[in-house]
N, C-alpha and C positions, 0 to 999 in steps of 0.2 A: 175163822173167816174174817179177812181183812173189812174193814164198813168202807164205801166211795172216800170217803176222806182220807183214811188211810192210803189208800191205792195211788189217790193224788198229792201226797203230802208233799210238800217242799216242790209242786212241781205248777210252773205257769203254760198256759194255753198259748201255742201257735195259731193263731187259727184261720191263716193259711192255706196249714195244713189237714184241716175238718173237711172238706169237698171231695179233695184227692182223696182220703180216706173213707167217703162212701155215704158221709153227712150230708143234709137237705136243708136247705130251711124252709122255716114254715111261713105261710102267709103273708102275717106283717114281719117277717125277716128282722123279727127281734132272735128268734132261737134259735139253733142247728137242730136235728135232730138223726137219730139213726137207728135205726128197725135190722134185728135180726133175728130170725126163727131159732130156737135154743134145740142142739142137735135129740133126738129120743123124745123128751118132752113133749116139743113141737109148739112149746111156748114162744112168746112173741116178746123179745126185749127190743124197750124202747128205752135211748139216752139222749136225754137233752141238754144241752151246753149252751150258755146266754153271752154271751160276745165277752163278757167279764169272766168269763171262765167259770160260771156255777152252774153244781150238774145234779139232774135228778135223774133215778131210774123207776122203769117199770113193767112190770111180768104179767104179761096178759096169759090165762087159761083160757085160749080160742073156746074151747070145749063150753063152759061157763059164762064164758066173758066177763068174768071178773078177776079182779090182782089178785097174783098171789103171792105172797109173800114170805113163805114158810122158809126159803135159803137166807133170808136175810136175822131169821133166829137160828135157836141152838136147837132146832130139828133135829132129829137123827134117820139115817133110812138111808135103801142106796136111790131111792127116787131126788127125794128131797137133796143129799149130795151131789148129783149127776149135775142137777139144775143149779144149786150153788157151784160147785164146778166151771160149768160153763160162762154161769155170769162172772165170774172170780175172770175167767181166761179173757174174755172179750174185752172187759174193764181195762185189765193190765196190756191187752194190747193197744186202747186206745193212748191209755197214759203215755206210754211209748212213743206211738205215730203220731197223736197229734199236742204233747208237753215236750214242755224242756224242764229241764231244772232248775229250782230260783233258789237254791243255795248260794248265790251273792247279790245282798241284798241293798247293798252301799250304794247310791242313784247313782256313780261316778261307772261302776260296774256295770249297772243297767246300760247307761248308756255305749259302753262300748259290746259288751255282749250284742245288743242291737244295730251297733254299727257293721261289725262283721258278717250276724247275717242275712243284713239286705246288701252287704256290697258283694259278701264271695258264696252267702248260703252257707255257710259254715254256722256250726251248733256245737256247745262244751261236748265234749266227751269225757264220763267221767268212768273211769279205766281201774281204781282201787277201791274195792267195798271197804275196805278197814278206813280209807281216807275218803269220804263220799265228801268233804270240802274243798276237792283237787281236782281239776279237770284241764283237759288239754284242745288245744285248737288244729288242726292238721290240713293242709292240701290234699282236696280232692285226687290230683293228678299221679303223688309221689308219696300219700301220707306221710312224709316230714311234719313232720310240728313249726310250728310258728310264733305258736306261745301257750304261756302255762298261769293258769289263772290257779291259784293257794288262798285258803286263810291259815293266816300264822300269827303268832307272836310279833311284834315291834323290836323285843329282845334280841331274837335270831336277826336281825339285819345292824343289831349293835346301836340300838336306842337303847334308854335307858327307860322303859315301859313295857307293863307286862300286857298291856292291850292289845288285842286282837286287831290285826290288818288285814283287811284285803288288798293282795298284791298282783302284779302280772309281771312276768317274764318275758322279753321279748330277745329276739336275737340280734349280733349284730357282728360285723368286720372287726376283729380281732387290733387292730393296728388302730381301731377308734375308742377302745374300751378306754384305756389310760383316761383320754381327753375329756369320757362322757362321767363316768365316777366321780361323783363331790359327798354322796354319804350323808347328801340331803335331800336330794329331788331322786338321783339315780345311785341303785346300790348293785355290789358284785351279786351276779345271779343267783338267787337264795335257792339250793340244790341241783343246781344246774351247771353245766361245766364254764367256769367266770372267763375264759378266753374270750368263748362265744355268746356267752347270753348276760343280760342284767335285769335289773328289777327296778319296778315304780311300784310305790303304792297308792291304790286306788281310793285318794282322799282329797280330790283337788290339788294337791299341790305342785302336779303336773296336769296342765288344761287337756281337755276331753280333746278338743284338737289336734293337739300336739300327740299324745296318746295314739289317736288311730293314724297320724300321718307314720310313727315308728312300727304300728302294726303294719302297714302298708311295705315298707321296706324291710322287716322281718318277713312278711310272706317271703317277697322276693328272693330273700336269702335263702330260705328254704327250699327255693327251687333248683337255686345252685347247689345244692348238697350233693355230693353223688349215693 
């Protein structure tokens, strides 16, 4: 049985997206919280999430009125599993609806992951369990990708370091690649077809500015694609 931590690992609070998903807050609007009757049981889970993302839970016995706790050890039973069970499903739905994933963890990342989605509401999607450090960004309208955020090696782009980068792929006009490629700010698109796409790596030394003004015209491109 996975523990809360587990369920949330590597993953940061939307929290947004806590209301729409059925969250309340309480009194002094320090906490969200969210109530739901556990199906058979008929127990009462309660999850609280604190604007920093820290969650506690708790399993009321209406019957008793007191916690209970028995799904969260190595109980055995099909009572006790039903109810672990359940709270296992609700948890991992929340992780879902209202985290994202904070598998890049570089501020230059942060920052653009945040720029995208207050401007298009777009969110990584990450599409390979074998590569859970890969995720892609895509139009609502045409799911075309737009860009592809990686950690990789330094090596693969033909530095001479075996350090780990966080990179981003963005797209671009085939007839501008030549002019944009110096193999020090911008490199040929690291798995991507180099016609159309290239790569920055997200270390500063292309400005967070600059960065989302080519995410901006990479959308666009994406909408041309047929």
């Amino acid at each position: 049985m996975p523990q809360v931590t587990d369920l949330f690992q590597r993953k940061k609070l939307v929290i947004e997206k806590l209301i729409p998903f059925g969250f309340e807050k309480n009194q002094d609007q320090s906490l969200y919280y969210y109530q739901k009757i556990l199906p058979e049981s008929c127990f009462i889970l309660t999850v609280r999430i604190s604007e920093h993302g820290e969650i506690s839970t708790e399993v009321i016995d209406p019957v008793l009125n007191e916690p209970y706790i028995l799904h969260l050890t190595d109980a055995v039973g099909g009572f006790v599993g039903n109810v672990r069970e359940q709270y296992k499903k609700i948890l991992s739905e929340i992780a879902e609806n209202c985290f994202e994933s904070d598998v890049f963890q570089n501020p230059q990342s942060q920052e653009i992951i945040s720029y995208v989605r207050k401007t298009y509401g777009d969110t990584l999607e990450f599409l390979w369990k074998k590569f859970d450090d890969n995720a892609i960004l895509r139009r609502k309208d045409n799911q075309k990708w737009y860009a592809v955020l990686m950690t990789i090696s330094k090596r693969k782009l033909g530095i001479d370091s075996d350090q780990a980068a966080e990179i981003i792929d963005l797209r671009i006009q085939p007839e501008q690649i030549n002019s944009l490629i110096d193999y020090q700010n911008y490199f040929p698109g690291w798995h991507m077809n180099k016609k159309h796409w290239y790569t920055i790596i997200l270390d500063d030394s292309v400005s967070t500015e600059e960065i989302c003004k080519r995410i901006d015209a990479s959308y666009l491109l994406a909408k041309k694609i047929s």
